[in-house]
KOLMAR-65982 format. One record per residue (C-alpha): residue number from 1; chain; x, y, z. Coordinates in steps of 0.001 Angstrom, whole numbers. Example, Ala and Ser with C-alpha at 12.3 -4.5 7.8 and 13.67 -1.06 7.14 Angstrom:
BEGIN
(r 1; A; (12300; -4500; 7800));
(r 2; A; (13670; -1060; 7140));
This chain:
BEGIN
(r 1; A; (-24601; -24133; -529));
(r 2; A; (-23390; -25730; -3991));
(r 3; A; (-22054; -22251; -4489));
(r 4; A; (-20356; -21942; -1334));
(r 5; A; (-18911; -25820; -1553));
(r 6; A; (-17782; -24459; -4976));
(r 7; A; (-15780; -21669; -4018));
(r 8; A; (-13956; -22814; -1550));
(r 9; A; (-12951; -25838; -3393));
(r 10; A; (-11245; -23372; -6499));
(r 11; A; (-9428; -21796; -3004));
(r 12; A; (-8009; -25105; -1806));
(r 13; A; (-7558; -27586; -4257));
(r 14; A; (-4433; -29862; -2575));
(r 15; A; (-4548; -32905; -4508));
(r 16; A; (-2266; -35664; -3442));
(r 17; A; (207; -37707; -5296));
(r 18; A; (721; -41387; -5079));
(r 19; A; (4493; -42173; -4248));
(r 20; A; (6959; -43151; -5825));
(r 21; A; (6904; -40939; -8724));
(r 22; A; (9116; -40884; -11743));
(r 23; A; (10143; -38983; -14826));
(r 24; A; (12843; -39578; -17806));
(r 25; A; (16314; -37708; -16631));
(r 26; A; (17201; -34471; -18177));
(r 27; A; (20388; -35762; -20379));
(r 28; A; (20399; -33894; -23763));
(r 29; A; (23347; -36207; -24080));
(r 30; A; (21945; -39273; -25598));
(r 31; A; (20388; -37484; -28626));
(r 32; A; (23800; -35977; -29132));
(r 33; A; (25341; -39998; -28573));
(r 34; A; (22165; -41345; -30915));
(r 35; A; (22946; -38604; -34330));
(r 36; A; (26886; -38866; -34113));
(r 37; A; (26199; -42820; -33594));
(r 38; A; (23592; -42618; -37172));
(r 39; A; (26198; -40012; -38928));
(r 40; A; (29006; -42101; -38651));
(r 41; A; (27058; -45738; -39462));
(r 42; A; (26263; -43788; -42758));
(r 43; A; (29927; -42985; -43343));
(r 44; A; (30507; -46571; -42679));
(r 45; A; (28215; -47644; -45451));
(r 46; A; (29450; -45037; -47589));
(r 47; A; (32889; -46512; -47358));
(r 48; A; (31558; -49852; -47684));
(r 49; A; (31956; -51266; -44311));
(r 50; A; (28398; -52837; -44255));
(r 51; A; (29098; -54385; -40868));
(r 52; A; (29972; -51598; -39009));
(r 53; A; (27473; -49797; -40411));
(r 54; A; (24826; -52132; -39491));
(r 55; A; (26444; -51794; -35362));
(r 56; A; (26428; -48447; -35378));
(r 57; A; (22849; -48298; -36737));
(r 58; A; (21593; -50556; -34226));
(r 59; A; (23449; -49153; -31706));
(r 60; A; (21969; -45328; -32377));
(r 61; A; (18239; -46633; -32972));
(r 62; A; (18138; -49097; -30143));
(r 63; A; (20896; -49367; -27837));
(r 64; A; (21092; -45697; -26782));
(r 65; A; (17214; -45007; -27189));
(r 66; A; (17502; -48156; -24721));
(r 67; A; (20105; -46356; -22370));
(r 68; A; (18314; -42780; -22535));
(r 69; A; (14279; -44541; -21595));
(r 70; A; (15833; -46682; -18270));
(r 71; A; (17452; -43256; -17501));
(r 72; A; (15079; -41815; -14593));
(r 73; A; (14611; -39386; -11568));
(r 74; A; (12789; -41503; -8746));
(r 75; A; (11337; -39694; -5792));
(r 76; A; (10162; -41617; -2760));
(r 77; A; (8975; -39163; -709));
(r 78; A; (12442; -39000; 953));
(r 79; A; (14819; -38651; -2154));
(r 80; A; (15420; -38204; -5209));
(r 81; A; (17546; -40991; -6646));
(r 82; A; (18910; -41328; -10275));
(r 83; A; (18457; -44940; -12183));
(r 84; A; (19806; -46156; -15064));
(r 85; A; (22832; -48306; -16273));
(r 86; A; (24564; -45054; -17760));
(r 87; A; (24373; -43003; -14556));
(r 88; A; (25228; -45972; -11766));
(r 89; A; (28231; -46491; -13756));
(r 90; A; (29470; -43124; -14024));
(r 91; A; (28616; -42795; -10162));
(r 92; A; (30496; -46117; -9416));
(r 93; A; (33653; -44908; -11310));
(r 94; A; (33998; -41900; -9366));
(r 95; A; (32662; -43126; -6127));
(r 96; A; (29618; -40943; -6052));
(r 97; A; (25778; -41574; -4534));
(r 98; A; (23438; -42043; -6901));
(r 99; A; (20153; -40084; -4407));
(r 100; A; (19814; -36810; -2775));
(r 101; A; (18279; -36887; 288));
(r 102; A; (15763; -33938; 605));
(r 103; A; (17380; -32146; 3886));
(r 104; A; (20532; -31852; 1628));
(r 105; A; (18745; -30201; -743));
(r 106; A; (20498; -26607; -1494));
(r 107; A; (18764; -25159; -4918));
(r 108; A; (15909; -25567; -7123));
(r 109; A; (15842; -23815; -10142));
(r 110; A; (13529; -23519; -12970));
(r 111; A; (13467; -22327; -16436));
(r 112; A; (10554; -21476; -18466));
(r 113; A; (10504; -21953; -22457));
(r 114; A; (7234; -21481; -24009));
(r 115; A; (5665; -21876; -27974));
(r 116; A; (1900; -19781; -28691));
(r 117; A; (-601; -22476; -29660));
(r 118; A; (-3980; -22045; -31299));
(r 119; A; (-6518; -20098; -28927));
(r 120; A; (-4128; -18333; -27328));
(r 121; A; (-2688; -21532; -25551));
(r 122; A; (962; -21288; -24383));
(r 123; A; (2432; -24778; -24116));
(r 124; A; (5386; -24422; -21636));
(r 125; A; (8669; -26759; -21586));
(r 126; A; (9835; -26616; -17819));
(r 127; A; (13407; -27755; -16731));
(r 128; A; (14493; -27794; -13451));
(r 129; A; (18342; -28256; -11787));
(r 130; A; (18577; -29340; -8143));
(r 131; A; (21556; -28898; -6395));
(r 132; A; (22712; -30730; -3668));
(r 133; A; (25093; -32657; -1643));
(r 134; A; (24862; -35484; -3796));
(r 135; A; (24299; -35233; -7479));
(r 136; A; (22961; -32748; -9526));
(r 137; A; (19222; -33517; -10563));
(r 138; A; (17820; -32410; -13836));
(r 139; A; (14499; -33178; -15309));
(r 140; A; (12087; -31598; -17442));
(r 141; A; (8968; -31932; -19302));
(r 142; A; (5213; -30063; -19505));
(r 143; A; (2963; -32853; -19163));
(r 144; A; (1673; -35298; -16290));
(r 145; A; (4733; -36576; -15372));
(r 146; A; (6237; -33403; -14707));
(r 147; A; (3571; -32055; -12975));
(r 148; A; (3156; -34669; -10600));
(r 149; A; (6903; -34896; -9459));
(r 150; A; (6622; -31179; -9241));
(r 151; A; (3135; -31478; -6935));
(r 152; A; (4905; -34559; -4887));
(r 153; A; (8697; -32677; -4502));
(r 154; A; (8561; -29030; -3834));
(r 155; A; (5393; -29187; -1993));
(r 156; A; (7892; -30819; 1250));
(r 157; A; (10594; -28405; 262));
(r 158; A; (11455; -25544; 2123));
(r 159; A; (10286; -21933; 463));
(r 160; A; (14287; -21018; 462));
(r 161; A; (15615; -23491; -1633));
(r 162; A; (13284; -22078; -4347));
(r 163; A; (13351; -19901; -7166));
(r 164; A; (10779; -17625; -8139));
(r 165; A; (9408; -20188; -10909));
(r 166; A; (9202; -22935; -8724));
(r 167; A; (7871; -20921; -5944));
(r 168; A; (5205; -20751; -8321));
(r 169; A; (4785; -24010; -9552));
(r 170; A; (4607; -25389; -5887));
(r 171; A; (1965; -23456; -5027));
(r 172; A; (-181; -23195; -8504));
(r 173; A; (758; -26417; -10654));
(r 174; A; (-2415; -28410; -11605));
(r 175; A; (-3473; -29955; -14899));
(r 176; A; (-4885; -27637; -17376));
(r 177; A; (-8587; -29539; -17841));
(r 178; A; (-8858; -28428; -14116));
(r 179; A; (-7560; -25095; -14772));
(r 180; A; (-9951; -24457; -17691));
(r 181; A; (-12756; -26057; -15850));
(r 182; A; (-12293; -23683; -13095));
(r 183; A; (-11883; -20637; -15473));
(r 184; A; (-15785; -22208; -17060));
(r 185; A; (-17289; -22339; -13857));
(r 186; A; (-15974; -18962; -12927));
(r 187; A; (-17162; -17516; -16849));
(r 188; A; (-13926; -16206; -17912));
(r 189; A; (-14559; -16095; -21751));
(r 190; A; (-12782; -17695; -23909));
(r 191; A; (-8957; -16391; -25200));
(r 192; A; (-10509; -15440; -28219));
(r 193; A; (-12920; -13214; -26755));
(r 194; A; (-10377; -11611; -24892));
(r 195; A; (-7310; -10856; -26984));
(r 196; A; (-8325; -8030; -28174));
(r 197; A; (-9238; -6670; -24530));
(r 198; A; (-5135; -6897; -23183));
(r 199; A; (-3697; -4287; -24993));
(r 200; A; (-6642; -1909; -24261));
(r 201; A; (-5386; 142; -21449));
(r 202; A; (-9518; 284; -20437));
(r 203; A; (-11245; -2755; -20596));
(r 204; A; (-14115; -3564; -20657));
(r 205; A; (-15676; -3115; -17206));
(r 206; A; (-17241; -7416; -16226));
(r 207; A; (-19552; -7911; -13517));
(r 208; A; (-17224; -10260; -10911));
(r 209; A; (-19916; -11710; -8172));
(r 210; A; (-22786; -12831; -10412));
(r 211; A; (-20980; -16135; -10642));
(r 212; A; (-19606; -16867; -7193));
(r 213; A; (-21501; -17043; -3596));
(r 214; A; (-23088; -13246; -2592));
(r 215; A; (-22091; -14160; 1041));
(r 216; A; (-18738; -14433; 158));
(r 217; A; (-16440; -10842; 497));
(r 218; A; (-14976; -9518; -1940));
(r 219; A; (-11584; -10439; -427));
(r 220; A; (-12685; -13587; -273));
(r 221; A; (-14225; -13378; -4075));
(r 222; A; (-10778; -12066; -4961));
(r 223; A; (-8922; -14944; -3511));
(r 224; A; (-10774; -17924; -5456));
(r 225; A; (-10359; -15309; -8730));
(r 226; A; (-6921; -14870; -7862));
(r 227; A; (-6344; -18578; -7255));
(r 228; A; (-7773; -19672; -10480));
(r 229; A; (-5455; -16981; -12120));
(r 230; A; (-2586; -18558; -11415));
(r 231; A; (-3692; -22379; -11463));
(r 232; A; (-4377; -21061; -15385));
(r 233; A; (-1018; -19311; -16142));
(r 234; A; (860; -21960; -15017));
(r 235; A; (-1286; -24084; -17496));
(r 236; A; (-400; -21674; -20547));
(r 237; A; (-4111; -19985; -20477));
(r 238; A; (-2537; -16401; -20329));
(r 239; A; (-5049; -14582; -21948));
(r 240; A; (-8148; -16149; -19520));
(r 241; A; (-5590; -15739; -16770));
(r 242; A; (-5063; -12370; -17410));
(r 243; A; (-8796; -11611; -17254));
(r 244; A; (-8993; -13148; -14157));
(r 245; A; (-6499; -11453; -12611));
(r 246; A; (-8449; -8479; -13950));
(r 247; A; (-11307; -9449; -12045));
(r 248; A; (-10046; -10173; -9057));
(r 249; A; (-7882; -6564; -9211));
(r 250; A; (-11463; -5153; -9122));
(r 251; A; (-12652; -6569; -6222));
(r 252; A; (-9319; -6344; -4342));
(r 253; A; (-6803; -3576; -6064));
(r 254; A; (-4284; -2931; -2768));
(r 255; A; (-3276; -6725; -2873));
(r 256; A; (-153; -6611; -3000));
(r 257; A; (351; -10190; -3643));
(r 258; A; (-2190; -9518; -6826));
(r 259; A; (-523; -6847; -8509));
(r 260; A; (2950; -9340; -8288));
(r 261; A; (1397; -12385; -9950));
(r 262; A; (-349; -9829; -12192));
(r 263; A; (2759; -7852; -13663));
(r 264; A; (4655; -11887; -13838));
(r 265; A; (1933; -13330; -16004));
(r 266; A; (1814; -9890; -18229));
(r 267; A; (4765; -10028; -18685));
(r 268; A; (5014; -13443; -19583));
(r 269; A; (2350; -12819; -22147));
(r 270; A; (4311; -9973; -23775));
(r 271; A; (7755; -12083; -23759));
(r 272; A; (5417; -14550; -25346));
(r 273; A; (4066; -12098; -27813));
(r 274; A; (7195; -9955; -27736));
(r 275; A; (5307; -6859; -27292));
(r 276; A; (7415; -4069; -25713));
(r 277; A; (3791; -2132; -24738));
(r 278; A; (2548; -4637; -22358));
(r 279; A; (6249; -5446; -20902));
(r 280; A; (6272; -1558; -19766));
(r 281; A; (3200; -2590; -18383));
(r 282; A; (3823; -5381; -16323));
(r 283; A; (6684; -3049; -15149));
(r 284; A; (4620; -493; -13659));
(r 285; A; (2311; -3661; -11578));
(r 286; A; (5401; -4349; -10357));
(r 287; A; (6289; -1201; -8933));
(r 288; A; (2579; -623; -7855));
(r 289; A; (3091; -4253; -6046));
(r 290; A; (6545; -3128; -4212));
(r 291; A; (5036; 342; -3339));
(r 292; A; (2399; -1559; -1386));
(r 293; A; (4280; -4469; -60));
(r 294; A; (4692; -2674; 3163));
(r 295; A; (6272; -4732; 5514));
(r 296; A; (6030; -8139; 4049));
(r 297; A; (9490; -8978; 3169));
(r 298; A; (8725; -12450; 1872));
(r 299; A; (6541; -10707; -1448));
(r 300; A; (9995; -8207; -1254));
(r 301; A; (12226; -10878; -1563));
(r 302; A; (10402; -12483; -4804));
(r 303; A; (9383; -8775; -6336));
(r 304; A; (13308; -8280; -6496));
(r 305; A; (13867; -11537; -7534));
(r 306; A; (11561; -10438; -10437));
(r 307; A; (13066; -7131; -11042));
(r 308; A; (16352; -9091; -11504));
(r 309; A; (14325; -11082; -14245));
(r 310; A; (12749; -7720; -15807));
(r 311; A; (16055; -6831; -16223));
(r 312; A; (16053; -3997; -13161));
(r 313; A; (19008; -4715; -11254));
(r 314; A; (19076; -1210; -9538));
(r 315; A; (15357; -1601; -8420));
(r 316; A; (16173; -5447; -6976));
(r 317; A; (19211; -4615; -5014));
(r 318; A; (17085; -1988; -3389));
(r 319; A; (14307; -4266; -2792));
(r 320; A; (16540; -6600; -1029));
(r 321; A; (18744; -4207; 1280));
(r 322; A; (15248; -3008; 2171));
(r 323; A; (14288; -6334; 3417));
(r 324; A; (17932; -6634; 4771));
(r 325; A; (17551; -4012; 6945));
(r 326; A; (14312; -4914; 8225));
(r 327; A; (14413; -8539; 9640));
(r 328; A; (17194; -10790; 10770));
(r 329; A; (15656; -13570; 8870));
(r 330; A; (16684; -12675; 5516));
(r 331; A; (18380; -15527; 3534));
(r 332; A; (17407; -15194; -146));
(r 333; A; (17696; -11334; 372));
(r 334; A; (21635; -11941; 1563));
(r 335; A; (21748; -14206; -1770));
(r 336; A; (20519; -12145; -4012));
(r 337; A; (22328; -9057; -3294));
(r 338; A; (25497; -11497; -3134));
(r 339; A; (24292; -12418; -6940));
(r 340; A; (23972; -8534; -7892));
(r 341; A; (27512; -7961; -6423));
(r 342; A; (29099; -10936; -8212));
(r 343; A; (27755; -9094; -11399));
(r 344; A; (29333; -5776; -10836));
(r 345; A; (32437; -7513; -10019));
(r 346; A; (32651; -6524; -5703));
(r 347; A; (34226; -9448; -4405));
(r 348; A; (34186; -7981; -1117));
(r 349; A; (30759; -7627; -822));
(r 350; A; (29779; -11164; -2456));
(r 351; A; (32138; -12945; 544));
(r 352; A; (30289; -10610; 3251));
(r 353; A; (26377; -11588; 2035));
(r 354; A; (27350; -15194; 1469));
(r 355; A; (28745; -15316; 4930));
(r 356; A; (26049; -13413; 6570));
(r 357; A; (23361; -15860; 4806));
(r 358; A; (25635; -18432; 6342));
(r 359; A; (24975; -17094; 9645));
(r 360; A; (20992; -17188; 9705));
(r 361; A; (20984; -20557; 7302));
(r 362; A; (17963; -22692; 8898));
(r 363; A; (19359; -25985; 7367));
(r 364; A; (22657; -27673; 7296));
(r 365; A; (22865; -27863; 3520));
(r 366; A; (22158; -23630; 3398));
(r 367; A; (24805; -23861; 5669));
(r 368; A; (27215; -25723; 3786));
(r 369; A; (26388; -23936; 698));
(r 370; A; (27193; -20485; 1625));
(r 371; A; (29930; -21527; 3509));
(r 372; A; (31628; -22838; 881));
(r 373; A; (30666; -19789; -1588));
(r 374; A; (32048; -17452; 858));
(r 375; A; (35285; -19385; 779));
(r 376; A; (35483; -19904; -2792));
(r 377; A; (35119; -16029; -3721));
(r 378; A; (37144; -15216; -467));
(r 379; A; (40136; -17123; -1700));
(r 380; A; (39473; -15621; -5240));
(r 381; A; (39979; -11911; -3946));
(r 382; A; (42713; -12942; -1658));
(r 383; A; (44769; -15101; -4604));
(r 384; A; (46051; -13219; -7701));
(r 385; A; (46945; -16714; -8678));
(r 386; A; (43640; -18322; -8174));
(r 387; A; (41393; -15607; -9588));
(r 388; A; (43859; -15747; -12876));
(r 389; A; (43583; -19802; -13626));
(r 390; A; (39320; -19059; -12318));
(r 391; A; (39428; -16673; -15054));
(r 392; A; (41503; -18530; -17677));
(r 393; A; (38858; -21781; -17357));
(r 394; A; (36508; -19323; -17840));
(r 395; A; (38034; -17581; -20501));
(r 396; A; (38182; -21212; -22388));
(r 397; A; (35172; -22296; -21568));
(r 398; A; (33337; -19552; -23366));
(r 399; A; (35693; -20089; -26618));
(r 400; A; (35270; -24175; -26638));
(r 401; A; (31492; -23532; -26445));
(r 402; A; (31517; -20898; -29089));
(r 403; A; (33862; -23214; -31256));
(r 404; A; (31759; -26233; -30721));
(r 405; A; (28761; -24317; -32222));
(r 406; A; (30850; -22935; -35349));
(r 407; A; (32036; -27073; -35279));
(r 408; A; (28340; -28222; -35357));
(r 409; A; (27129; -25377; -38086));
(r 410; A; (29955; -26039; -40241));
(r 411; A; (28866; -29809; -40059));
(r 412; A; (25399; -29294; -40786));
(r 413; A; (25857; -26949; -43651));
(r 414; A; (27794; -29225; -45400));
(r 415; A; (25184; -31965; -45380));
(r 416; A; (23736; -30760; -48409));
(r 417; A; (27211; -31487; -50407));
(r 418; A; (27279; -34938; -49917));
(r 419; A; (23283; -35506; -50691));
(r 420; A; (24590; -32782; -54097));
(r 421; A; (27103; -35259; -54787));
(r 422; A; (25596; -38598; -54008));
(r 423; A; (22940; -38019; -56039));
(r 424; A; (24575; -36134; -59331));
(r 425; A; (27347; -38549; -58799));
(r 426; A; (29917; -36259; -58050));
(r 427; A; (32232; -38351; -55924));
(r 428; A; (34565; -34886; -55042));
(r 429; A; (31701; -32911; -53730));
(r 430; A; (30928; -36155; -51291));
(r 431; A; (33873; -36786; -50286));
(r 432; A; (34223; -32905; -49260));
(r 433; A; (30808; -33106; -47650));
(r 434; A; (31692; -36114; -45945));
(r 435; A; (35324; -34874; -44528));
(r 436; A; (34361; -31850; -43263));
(r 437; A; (31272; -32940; -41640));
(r 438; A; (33332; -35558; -39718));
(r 439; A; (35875; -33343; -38927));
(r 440; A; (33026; -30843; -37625));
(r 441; A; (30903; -33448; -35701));
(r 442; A; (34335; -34967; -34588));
(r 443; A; (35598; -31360; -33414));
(r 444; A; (32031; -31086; -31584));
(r 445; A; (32027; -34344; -29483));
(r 446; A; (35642; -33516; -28433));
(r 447; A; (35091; -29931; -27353));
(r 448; A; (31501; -30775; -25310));
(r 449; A; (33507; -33438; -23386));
(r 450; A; (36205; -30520; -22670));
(r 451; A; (32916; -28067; -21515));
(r 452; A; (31729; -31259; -19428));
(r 453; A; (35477; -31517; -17954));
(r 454; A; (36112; -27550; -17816));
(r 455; A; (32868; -26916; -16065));
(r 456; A; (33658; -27464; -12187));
(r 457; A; (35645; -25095; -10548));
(r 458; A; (39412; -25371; -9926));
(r 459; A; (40291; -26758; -6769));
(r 460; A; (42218; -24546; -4311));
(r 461; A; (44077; -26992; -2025));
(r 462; A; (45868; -27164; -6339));
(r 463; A; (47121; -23593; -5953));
(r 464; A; (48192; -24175; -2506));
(r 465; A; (50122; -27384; -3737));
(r 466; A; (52274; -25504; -6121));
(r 467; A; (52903; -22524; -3610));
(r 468; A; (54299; -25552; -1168));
């Protein structure tokens, strides 16, 4: 019975989350504010203006630390809603709402960043973007905090609004003691036992049952393995995730579902590692996962949505038209091919998916969405005027972000001048130092505001204006 209790708590663990929840804003831009703040109080003291020195200094270590800690994303089971004097105020200037309600939710999308620890640990650094009729919601993080407004948000969101990565984490997020407890009770040796066993294209052959109930099927045997799999590779445990998966494969090796978390979290292992081998590898589980996929068009949807990720483009767009052609209700199919086209430059076709996602939208914010990125690439192919200024802010965009960088290395590299000088009492060499890194950071805060202004798109009612 303890057995049985057991397994069917690793199968359904849904833990709930007190509300409201909380977590510090995604805004890289208050460590910019904070250095340029500390640079320039010790230019102040280096020309001798003690007082403004002192301001500035106070004003990097502890007003904007201040600023950037009040800064938060609040979720109260109904919204999301950003705090913080920074944010109101920007909001107030421009006349903007300061929550997104969940039903005007339109995106969610997540990217992964990850460092190898000791004992083949991976410690991730999630950030996610929500887009919305409201403003745009950025967070990030790998620890509690993250993982509970993860658990508490895109557990009430719709599947559609969600990338592949978040799929994920709304489904498998829980905190790593429980994931490694699991992976104990289950006696998946440790990552260092098993390292050696990945790259063997034979493993190892490990008994799979011993350790869960015998009344249990092996379908069922496969589903608490496969479950603990992925509760462990979204903890960073790839190597004792990757066994698992291993062992559930055995018991189960037509699920289709299986194979496609299997080939993610090898591949994940080899981006880690950067081992080609095992990449190749998690290539062919994802083939083996389409060719069995049969008719279920939701695994479809997110095996293309992987190929795109692999870096298969040809394989995805077929993966989606094949879903397109089977059911009516295929909205992140009709995106993704509209995502494919906008890379191959058809215009045409990324107005006709967008509108045809438009049509079978379940919400009003899918519906707005499309709607207006069917119009906004419709009036692109139809305006030689519009696609040339679309393609000009473009054009500048990419220079102003690869000037700020040469701005900010040329700032940086000069550092050690004025510590050369300072110290040997060279007052040239300082004063160099000194000029060119203002100039540089100067040059650097000026062309990020122009990215920050640049970024939206042109408005077309501007175009019509001038026609007029």
């Amino acid at each position: 019975m303890r057995k049985a209790a057991r397994s069917e708590t690793l199968l359904d663990d849904a833990d709930d989350v007190r509300l409201p929840v909380s977590i510090l804003a995604y805004a890289p831009s208050y460590a910019a504010a904070s250095f340029l703040t500390s640079f320039f109080s010790l230019l102040a003291f280096y020309l001798g203006l003690n007082w403004v020195g002192v301001a500035l200094l106070i004003t990097a270590i502890v007003v904007i630390p201040g600023l950037a800690i009040t800064d938060k994303i609040v979720f109260d089971g109904r919204r999301l809603i950003r705090t913080g004097a920074v944010p109101l105020f920007w909001f107030k200037l421009h006349g903007l709402r300061s929550s997104l309600k969940l039903r005007n939710i339109e995106q969610v999308d997540t990217i992964t960043s990850g460092s190898l620890r000791r004992g083949g640990r991976v410690r991730f650094l999630y950030r996610t973007t929500i887009f919305g009729n409201g403003p745009r919601i950025t967070f990030s993080g790998s620890g509690a905090r993250y993982r509970r407004m993860v658990r508490a948000l895109f557990r009430r969101l719709d599947t559609k609004v969600l990338d592949i990565r978040s799929f994920e984490l709304q489904k498998y997020v829980t905190e790593p003691r429980e994931a490694i407890r699991i992976a104990d009770e289950l006696q998946i040796p440790a990552s260092d036992v098993l390292e050696g066993t990945i790259r063997s294209a034979t493993a190892k052959k490990i008994e799979t049952a011993e350790n869960l109930d015998a009344r249990l099927s092996d379908a069922s045997k496969a589903a608490v393995l496969r479950n603990a799999a992925n509760r462990l590779r979204t903890s960073g445990v790839l190597v004792r995730a990757i066994e698992a998966f291993r062992r559930a494969l055995r018991l189960d090796p037509n699920d289709p579902w299986l194979l496609f978390e299997f080939a993610r979290c090898l591949n994940l292992y080899a981006f880690v590692r950067r081992e080609k081998q095992l990449e190749h590898r998690a290539a062919a589980a994802l083939r083996l996962a389409e060719k069995r996929a049969c008719g279920d068009t939701e695994l479809l949807e997110r095996i293309a949505e992987t190929y795109v990720q692999f870096g298969y483009s040809r394989r995805a767009a077929n993966a989606y038209q094949l879903v397109v052609d089977r059911i009516s209700d295929c909205f992140r199919s009709l995106i993704g091919l509209a995502e494919l086209a906008l890379d191959d430059g058809k215009l045409a076709h990324v107005v006709h998916n967008f509108s045809a996602a438009n049509r079978i939208a379940g919400t009003a914010a899918l519906r707005r969405w499309t709607d207006a990125e069917a119009q906004y690439f419709s009036k692109l192919s139809e305006s030689d005027e519009y696609m040339e200024l679309e393609i000009s802010r473009l054009n500048l965009l990419e220079k102003l972000d690869r000037w700020q960088r040469a701005a900010f290395r040329a700032a940086i590299y000069t550092f050690p001048m004025i510590v050369f000088g300072y110290f040997f009492d060279m007052l040239f060499v300082a004063d160099t130092g000194w000029l060119v890194s203002s100039v540089g950071l100067g040059s650097w805060a000026l062309m990020n505001i122009g990215l920050k202004m640049l970024s939206p798109r042109i408005p077309y009612e501007l175009v019509e204006r001038d026609q007029q």
